[in-house]
VMD Tcl script that draws the C-alpha trace (Angstrom):
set ca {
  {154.32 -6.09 154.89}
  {157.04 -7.21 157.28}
  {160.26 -6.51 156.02}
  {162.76 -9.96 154.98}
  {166.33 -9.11 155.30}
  {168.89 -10.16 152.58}
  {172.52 -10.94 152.25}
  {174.35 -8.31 152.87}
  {176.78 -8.14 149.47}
  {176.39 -9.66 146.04}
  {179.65 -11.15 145.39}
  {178.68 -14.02 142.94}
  {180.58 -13.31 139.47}
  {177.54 -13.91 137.55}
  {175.18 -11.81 139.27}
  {177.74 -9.13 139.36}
  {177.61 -9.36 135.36}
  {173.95 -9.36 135.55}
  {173.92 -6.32 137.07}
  {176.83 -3.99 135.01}
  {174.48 -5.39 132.00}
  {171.29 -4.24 133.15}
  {169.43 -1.15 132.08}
  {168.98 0.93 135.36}
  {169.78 4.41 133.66}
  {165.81 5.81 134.23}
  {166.43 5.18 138.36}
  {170.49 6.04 137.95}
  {169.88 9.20 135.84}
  {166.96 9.87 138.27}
  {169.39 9.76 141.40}
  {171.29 12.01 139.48}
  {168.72 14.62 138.49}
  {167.45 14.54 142.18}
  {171.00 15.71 143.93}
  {171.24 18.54 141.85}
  {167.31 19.40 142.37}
  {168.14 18.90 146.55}
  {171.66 20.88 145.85}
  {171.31 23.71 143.20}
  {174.09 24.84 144.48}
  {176.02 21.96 143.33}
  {179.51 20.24 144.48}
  {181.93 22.27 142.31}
  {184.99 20.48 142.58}
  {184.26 19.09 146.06}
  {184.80 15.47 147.28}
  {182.22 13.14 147.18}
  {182.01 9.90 148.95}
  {180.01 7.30 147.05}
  {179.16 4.33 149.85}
  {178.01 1.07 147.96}
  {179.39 2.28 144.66}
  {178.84 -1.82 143.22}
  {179.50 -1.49 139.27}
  {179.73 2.13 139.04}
  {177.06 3.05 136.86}
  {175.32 5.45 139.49}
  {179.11 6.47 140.03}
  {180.19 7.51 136.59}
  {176.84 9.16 136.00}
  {177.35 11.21 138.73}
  {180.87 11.90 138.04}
  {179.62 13.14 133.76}
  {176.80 15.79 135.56}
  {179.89 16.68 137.86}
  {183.00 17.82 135.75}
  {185.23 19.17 137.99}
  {184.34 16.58 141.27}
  {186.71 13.73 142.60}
  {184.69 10.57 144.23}
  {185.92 7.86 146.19}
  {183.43 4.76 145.86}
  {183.68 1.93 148.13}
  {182.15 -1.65 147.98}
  {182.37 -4.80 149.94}
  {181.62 -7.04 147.17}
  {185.14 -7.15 144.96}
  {183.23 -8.87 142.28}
  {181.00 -5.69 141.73}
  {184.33 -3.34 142.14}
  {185.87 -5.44 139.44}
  {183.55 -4.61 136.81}
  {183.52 -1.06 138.18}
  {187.13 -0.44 137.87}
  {187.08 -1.75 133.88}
  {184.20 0.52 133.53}
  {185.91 3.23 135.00}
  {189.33 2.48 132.62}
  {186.72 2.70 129.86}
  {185.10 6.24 130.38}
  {189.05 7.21 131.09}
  {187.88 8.79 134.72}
  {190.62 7.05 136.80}
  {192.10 10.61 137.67}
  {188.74 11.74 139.33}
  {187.65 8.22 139.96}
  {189.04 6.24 143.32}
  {187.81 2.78 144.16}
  {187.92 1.06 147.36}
  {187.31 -2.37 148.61}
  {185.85 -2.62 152.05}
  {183.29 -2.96 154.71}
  {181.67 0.40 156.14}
  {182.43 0.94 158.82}
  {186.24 -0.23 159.10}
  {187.02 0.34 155.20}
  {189.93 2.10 155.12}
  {189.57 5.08 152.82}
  {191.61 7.89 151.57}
  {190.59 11.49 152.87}
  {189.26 12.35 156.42}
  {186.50 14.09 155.38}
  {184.23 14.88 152.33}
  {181.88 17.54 150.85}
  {179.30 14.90 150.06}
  {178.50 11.80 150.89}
  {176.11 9.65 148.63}
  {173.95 6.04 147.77}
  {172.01 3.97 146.05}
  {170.56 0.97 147.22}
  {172.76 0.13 150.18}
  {170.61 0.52 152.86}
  {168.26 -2.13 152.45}
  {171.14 -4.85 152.33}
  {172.57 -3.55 156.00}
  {172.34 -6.04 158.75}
  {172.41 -2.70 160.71}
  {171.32 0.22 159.24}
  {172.71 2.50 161.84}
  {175.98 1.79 159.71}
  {175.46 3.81 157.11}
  {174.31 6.82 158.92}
  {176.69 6.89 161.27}
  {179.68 6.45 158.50}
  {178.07 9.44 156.43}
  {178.38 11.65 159.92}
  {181.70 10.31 160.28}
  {183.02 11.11 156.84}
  {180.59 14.24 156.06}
  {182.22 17.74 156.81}
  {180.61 19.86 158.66}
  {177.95 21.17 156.00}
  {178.37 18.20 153.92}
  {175.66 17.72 151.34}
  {173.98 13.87 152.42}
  {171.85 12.28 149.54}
  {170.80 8.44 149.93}
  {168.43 6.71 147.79}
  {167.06 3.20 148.13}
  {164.12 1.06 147.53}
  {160.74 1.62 149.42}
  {159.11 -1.32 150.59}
  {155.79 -2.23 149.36}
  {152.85 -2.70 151.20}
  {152.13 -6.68 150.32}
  {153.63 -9.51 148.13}
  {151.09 -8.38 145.79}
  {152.20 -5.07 145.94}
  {155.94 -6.44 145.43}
  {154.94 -8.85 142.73}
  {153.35 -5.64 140.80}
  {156.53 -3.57 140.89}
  {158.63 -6.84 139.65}
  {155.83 -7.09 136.25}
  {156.17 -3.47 135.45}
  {159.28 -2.54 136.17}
  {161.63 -5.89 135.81}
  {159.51 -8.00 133.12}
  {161.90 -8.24 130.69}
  {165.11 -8.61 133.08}
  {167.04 -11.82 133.76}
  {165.64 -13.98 135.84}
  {168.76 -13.21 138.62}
  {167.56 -9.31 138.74}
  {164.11 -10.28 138.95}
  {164.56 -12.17 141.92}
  {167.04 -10.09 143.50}
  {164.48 -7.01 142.51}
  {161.86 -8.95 144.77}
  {163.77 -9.87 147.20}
  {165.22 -6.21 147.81}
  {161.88 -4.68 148.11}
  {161.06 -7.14 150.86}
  {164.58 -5.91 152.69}
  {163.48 -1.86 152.06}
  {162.48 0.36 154.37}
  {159.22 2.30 154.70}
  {159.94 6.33 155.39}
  {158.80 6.30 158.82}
  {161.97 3.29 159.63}
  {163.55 5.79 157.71}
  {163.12 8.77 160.10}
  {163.62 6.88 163.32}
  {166.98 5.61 162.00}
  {167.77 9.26 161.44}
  {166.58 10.27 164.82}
  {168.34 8.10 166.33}
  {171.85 8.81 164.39}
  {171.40 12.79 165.41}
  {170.55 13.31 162.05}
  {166.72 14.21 161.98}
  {167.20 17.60 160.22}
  {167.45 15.56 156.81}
  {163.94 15.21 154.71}
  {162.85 11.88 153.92}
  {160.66 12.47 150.49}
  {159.14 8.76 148.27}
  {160.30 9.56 144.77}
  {158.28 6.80 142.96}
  {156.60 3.99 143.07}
  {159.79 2.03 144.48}
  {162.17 4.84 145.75}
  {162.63 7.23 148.71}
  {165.40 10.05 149.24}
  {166.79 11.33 152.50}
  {168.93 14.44 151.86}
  {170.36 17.56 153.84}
  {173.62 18.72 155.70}
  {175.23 17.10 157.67}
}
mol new
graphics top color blue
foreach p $ca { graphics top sphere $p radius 0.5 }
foreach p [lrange $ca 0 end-1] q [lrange $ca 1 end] { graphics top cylinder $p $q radius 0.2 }
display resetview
């Protein structure tokens, strides 16, 4: 299936709503879960840079399963960050919790470098994907742990269609069509690897997840 792009941020108040109201904990948990499987070692009470943070949830998650971490998330969309930031007042995380409004790759954020650099779902809304590569090797330390997740593209409408009935069926009608919509903009792993070759980063592994997910992770 030929990938559709889509707009690049979700900055409508309503949708944002949609979204810090949905249920994704079973994918967010599962982004979660997979970092530490990729890191045993685990980030200790590192810096992590969280590109595409949106609402938070995959932010504060990640935050609860790391006690002693500080994160920096940062979003282009202020109506997303806005619903993050009462979120984060809420789980009373604003001393490890830093958020930042801007567009990788001029945002302007607050440390030079971090141990880690993660996402969710920003790669498939990236007029260029380069961008997000190529800000993780700019912000990543040397030895940085790199973890992205993001949507894997199906191979038909059909295909997409499927996904939306099983896994979106009983979501507003705003997610559903955004849901759709993103799986057309997703990559499939081998896009995936060239974009990786191509940013000098070809040492990370590329590894589908689910029926709807791929990781890259590694050092940077």
């Amino acid at each position: 299936m030929e990938r559709r792009p889509e707009p690049e941020l979700m900055d409508d108040a309503a949708q944002a709503s949609a979204y810090a109201q949905a249920d994704f904990s079973e994918a967010h948990d599962r982004f979660v879960t997979l970092f530490m499987e990729c890191f045993p070692s685990g980030l200790g009470s590192g810096r992590c840079l969280d590109l595409g943070c949106g609402t938070g949830d995959v932010l504060l998650r990640f935050a609860r399963a790391h006690t002693a971490c500080r994160i920096d998330g940062v979003d282009g969309a202020e109506a997303m960050l806005a619903l993050a930031r009462q979120a984060v007042d809420a789980a009373s995380l604003q001393d490890r919790i830093r958020l930042i409004q801007g567009y990788i790759p001029g945002a302007a954020l607050p440390c030079q470098t971090y141990d880690a650099v993660i996402s969710n779902s920003l790669l498939h809304h990236l007029a260029d994907p380069a961008v997000l590569w190529e800000t993780a090797k700019r912000y990543g330390r040397s030895g940085a742990f790199l973890f992205v997740m993001d949507l894997l593209r199906p191979e038909s409408p059909e295909s997409a269609d499927a996904l939306v009935a099983r896994h979106a069926a009983d979501a507003p009608p705003v997610l559903r069509r955004d849901f759709r919509n993103s799986l057309f903009a997703a990559y499939r792993p081998d896009e995936v690897e060239a974009q990786l070759e191509a940013a000098g980063l070809s040492s990370l592994t590329v590894r589908v997840v689910s029926d709807r997910h791929w990781i890259a992770y590694g050092r940077t």
